[in-house]
VOGU-3710 file (C-alpha; in Angstrom, 3 decimals, decimal comma):
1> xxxxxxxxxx> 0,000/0,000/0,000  2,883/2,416/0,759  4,596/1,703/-2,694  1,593/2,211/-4,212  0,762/5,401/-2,202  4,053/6,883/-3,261  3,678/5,716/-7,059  0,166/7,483/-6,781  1,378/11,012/-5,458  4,151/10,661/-7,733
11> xxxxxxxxxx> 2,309/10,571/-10,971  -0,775/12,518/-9,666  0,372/15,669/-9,923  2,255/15,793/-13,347  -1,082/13,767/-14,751  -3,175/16,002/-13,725  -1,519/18,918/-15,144  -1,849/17,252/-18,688  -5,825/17,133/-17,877  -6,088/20,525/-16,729
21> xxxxxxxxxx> -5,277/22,052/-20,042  -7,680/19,530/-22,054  -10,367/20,101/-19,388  -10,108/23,771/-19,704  -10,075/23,995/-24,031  -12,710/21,579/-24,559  -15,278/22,959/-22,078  -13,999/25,864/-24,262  -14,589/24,736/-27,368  -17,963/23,345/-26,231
31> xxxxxxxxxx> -18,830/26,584/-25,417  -17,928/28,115/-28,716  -19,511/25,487/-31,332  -23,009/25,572/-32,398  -25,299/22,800/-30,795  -25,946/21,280/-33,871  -22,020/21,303/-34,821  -20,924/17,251/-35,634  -17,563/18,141/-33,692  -20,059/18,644/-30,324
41> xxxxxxxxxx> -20,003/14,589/-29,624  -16,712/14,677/-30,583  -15,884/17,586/-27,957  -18,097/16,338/-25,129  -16,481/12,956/-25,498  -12,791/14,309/-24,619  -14,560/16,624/-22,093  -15,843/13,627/-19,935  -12,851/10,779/-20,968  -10,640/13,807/-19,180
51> xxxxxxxxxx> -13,193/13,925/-16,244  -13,209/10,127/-15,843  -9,516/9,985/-15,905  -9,390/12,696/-13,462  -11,633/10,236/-10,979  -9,079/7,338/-11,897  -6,234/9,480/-10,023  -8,733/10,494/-7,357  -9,394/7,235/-6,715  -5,750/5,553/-6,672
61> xxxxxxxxxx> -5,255/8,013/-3,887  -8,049/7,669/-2,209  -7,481/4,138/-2,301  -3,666/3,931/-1,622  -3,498/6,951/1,412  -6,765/5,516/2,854  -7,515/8,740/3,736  -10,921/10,155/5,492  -12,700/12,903/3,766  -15,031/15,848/5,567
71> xxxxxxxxxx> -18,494/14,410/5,638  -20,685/17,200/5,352  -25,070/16,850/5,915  -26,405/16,322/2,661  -29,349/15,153/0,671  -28,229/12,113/-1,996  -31,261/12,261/-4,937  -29,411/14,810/-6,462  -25,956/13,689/-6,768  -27,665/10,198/-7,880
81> xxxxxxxxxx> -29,634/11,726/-10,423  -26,345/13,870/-11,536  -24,684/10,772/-12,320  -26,864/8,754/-14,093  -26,612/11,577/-16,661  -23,334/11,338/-16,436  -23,678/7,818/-17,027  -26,683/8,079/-19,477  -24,643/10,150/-22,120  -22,050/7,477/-22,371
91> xxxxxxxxxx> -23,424/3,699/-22,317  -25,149/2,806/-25,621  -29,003/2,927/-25,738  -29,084/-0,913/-25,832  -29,224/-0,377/-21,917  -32,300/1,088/-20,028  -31,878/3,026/-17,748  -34,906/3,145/-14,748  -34,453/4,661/-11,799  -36,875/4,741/-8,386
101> xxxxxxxxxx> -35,386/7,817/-6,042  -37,710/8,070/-3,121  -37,873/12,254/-2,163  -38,565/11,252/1,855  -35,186/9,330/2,016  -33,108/11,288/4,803  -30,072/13,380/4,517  -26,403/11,619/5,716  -23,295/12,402/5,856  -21,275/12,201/3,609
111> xxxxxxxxxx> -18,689/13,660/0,811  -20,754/14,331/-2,505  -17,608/13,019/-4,211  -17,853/9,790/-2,597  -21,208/9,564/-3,241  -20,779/10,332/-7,068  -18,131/7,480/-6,861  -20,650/5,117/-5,930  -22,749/5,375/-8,281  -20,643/5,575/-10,931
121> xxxxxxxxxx> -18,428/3,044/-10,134  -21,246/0,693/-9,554  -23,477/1,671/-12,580  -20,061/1,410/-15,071  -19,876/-2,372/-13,985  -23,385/-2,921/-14,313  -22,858/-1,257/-18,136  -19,549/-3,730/-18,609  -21,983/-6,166/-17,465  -24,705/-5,594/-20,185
131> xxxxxxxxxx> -22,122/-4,082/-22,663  -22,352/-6,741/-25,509  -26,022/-7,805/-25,031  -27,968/-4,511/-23,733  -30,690/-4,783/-21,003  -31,944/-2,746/-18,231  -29,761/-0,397/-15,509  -32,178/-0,024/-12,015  -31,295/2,572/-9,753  -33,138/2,903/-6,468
141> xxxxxxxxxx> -33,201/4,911/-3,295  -35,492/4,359/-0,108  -34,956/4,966/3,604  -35,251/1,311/5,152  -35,261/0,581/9,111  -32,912/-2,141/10,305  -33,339/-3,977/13,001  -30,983/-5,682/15,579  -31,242/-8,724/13,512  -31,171/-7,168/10,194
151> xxxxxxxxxx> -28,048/-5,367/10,009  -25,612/-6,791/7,687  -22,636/-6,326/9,915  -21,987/-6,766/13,197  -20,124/-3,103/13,260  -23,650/-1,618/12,086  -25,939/-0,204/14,436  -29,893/-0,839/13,935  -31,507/1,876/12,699  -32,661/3,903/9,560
161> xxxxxxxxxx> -30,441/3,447/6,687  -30,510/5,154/2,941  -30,697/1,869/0,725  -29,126/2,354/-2,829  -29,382/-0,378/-4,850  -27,623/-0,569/-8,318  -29,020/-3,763/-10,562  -28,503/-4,877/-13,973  -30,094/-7,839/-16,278  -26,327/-8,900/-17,550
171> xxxxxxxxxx> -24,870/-12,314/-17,313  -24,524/-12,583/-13,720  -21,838/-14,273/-11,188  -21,428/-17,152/-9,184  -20,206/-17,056/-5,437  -16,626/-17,502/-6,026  -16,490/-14,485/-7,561  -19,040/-12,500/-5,883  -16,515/-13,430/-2,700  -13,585/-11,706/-4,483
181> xxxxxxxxxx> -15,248/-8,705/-5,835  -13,956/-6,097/-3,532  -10,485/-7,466/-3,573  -8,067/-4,795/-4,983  -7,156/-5,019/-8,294  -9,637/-8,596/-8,625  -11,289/-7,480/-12,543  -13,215/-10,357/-14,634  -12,792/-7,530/-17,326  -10,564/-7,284/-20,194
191> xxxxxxxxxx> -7,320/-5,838/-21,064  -8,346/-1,885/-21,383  -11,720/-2,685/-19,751  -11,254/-2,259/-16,115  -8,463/-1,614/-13,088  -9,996/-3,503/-10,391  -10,041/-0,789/-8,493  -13,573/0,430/-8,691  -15,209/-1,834/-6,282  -12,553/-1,865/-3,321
201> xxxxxxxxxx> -12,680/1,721/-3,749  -16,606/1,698/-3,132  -15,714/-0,691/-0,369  -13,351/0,952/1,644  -16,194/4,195/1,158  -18,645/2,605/2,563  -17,345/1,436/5,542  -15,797/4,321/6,280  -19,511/6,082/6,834  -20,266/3,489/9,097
211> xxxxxxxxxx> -21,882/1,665/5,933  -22,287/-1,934/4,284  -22,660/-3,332/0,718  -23,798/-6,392/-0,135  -24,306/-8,132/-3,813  -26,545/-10,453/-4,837  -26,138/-12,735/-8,465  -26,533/-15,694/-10,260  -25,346/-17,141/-13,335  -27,955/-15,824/-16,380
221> xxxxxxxxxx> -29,777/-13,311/-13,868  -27,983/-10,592/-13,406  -26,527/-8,572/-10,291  -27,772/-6,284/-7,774  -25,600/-4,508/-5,174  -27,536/-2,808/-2,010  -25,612/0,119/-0,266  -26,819/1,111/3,421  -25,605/4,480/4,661  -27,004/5,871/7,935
231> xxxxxxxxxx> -29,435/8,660/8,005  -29,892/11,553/9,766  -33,232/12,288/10,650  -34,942/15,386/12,272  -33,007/18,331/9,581  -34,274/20,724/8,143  -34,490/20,874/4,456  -32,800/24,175/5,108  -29,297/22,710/6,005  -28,931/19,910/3,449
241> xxxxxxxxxx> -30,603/21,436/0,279  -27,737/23,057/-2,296  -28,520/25,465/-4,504  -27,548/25,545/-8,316  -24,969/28,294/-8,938  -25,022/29,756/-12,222  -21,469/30,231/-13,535  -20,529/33,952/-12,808  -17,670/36,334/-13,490  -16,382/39,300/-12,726
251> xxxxxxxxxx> -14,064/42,348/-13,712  -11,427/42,150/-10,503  -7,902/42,080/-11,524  -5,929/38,701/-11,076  -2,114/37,763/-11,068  -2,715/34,319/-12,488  0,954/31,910/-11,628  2,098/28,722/-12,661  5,131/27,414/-14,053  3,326/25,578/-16,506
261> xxxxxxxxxx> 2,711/27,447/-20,158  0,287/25,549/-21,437  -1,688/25,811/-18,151  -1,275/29,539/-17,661  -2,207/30,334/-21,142  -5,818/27,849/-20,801  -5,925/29,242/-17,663  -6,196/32,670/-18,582  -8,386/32,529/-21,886  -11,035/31,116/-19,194
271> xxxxxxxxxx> -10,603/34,066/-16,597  -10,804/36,783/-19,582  -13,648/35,188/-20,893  -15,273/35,252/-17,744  -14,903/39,208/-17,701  -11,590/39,085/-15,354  -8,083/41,525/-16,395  -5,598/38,737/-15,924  -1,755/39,213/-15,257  0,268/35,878/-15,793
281> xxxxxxxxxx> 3,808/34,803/-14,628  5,267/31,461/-15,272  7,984/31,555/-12,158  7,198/32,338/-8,916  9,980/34,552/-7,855  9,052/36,689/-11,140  5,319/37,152/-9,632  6,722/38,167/-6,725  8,651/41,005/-8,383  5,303/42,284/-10,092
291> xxxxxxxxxx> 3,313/42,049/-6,910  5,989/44,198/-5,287  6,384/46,607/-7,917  2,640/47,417/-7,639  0,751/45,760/-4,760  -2,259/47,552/-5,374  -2,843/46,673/-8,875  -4,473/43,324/-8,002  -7,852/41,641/-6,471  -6,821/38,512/-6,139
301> xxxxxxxxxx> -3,789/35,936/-6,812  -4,192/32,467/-7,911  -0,987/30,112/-7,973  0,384/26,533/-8,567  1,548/24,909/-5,383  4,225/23,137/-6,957  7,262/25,549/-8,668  10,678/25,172/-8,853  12,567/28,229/-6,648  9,755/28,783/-4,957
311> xxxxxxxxxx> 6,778/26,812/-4,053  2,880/28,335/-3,744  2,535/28,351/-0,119  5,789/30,202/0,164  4,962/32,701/-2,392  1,417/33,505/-0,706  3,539/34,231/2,383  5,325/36,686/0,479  2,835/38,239/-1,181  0,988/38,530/2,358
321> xxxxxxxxxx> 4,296/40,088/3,632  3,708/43,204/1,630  -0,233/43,538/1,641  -1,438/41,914/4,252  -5,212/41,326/2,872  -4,338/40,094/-0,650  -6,813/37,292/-1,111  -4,966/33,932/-2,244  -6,302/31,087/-4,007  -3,998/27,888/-4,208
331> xxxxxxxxxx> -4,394/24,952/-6,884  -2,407/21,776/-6,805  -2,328/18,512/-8,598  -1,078/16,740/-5,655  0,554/18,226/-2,029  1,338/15,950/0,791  1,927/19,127/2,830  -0,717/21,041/1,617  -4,107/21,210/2,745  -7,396/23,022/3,217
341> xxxxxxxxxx> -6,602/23,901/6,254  -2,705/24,198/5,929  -3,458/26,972/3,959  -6,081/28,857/5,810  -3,713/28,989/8,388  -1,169/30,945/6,198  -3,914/33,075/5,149  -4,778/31,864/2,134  -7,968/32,304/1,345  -9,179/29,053/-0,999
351> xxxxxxxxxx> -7,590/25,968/-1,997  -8,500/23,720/-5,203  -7,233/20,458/-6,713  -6,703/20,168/-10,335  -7,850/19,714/-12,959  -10,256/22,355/-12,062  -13,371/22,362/-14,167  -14,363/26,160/-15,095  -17,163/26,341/-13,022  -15,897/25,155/-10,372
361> xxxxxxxxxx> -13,004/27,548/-10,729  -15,375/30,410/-11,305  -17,363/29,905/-7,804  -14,448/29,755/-6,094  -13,021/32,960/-7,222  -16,069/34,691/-6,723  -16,408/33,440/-2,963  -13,016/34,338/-2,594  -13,368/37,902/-3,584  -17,110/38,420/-2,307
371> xx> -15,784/37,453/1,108  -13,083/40,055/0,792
//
């Protein structure tokens, strides 16, 4: 696990570097070409192959640092629904999709990216599953009571649970392998077809909330998996509903760094089309010299964590150094020593991991600067 933790962060950061920039030019170009272009499926299919490779690095990591995430109260019908559209727009329409999402089923808590993992790790198998024959792709969500002889582990405490259950019509298992599903790295796919890390990862997940997962299949009839997750009752709608957020710019004035030129140039097409005047530097020591040479020219400054001379979190103490309430936004591929909250104790003021999609990039500048 170590070795592969260390292989992981290795690779993490300089991978997702290479995703940033084809992220970031074919939401572009997406944006640009007319809906009924024929280069749109073309476009939308790098757009989301980036994504899903993006979630391939998440995951290694995930998987190799075994590392908690914040759990945060939340309602899971829309993160569910989010990815089956997801998953809709890339399995052939040989599969059915149906899905049952009861609107009563409790909030938990949990990490929306988690949850997305789920269900897209599960519904890709049950599409691998079905991939050569087509048949039908059941999603469900209820709120079930268990009992002190229901629960499915002895770890599990009775109560109400949010059941997701993921079922497809493909060709099934028998118990040998059902028992060494979650194993790492244990595929029954193909060369190119699968890692055999989706499951453990959706594993380790679930029992980390306090969870269980079982699967059920036979030979000829298909497979169903069932995920519990705790609920927590008596909230108000108030504290787990979230509110769409409709991309917005702005005209501030940014000092955009990264030692990366293909990044810095994506980068700041994106900010200028999103109204922002953008300043770039590709070394660290170089955006230093600007800041100093006029600290009141900028808004805001958003830099790479990892430069040679001079790393992020050592330039945001610099810049702080000479104006004290400079608003900071850090993004890295990959930091063992940096972290959320790392950096709001230097006074940074937001932290992101690439590859950043646009809007998430845009909603984080603008809470940046609207708290400022």
């Amino acid at each position: 696990m170590e070795a592969i933790g260390t292989l992981a962060g290795g690779i993490a950061h300089d991978f997702n570097n290479i995703l940033f920039p084809i992220l970031g030019y074919a939401d572009m170009l997406i944006e640009d070409v007319p809906e009924d272009s024929p280069f749109l499926k073309g476009l939308n299919g790098i757009y989301t192959s980036a994504l899903r490779a993006s979630e391939l690095v998440k995951q290694i990591l995930t998987f190799s640092r075994q590392e908690g995430s914040e759990l945060t109260l939340m309602k899971t019908q829309p993160i569910i629904k989010e990815a089956l559209k997801l998953i809709r727009s890339t399995i052939p329409a040989t599969i059915k999709i149906k899905h049952y999402i009861r609107a009563d089923c409790n909030a938990i808590k949990a990490d929306p990216t988690q949850i997305h993992q789920i269900v897209m790790n599960l519904a890709t198998n049950a599409y691998h599953a079905m991939e050569k024959t087509g048949g039908e792709l059941k999603v469900s969500l209820k709120e079930i009571e268990l009992g002190e002889y229901d629960v499915i582990t002895p770890d599990m405490i009775p109560g109400a649970y949010a059941c997701l259950t993921i079922a497809d019509t493909g060709k099934g298992m028998n118990k040998n392998l059902t028992e060494k599903i979650f194993d790492p790295f244990f595929t029954t796919k193909e060369i190119g077809k699968g890692t055999g890390m989706g499951l453990s990862v959706v594993h380790g997940i679930v029992m980390s909330m306090n969870g269980a997962i079982q699967v059920y299949s036979e030979p000829g009839k298909g497979t169903q998996f069932h995920v519990y997750l705790p609920v927590e009752k008596n909230l108000s709608e108030k504290q787990v509903t979230h509110s769409k957020i409709e991309i917005q710019g702005g005209t501030e004035r940014i000092l955009l760094v990264d030692d990366e030129e293909e990044i810095i140039a994506m980068e700041k097409q994106i900010l200028e089309r999103l109204g922002y005047q953008v300043t770039s530097r590709t070394g660290s020591v170089e955006a230093l010299e600007t800041f100093w040479a006029d600290p009141d020219k900028f808004d805001l400054v958003i830099t790479d964590m990892a430069m040679p001379n001079m790393p992020g979190d050592k330039l945001a103490t610099g810049l702080i150094e000479i104006r004290s309430d400079i608003p900071i936004l850090v993004c890295t591929g990959f930091s063992e020593t940096m972290s959320e909250e790392k950096a709001a104790s230097l006074g940074i003021k937001g932290f992101l991991m690439k590859p950043i999609v646009k809007k998430d990039l845009a909603r984080k500048i603008r809470e940046v600067l609207d708290e400022n």
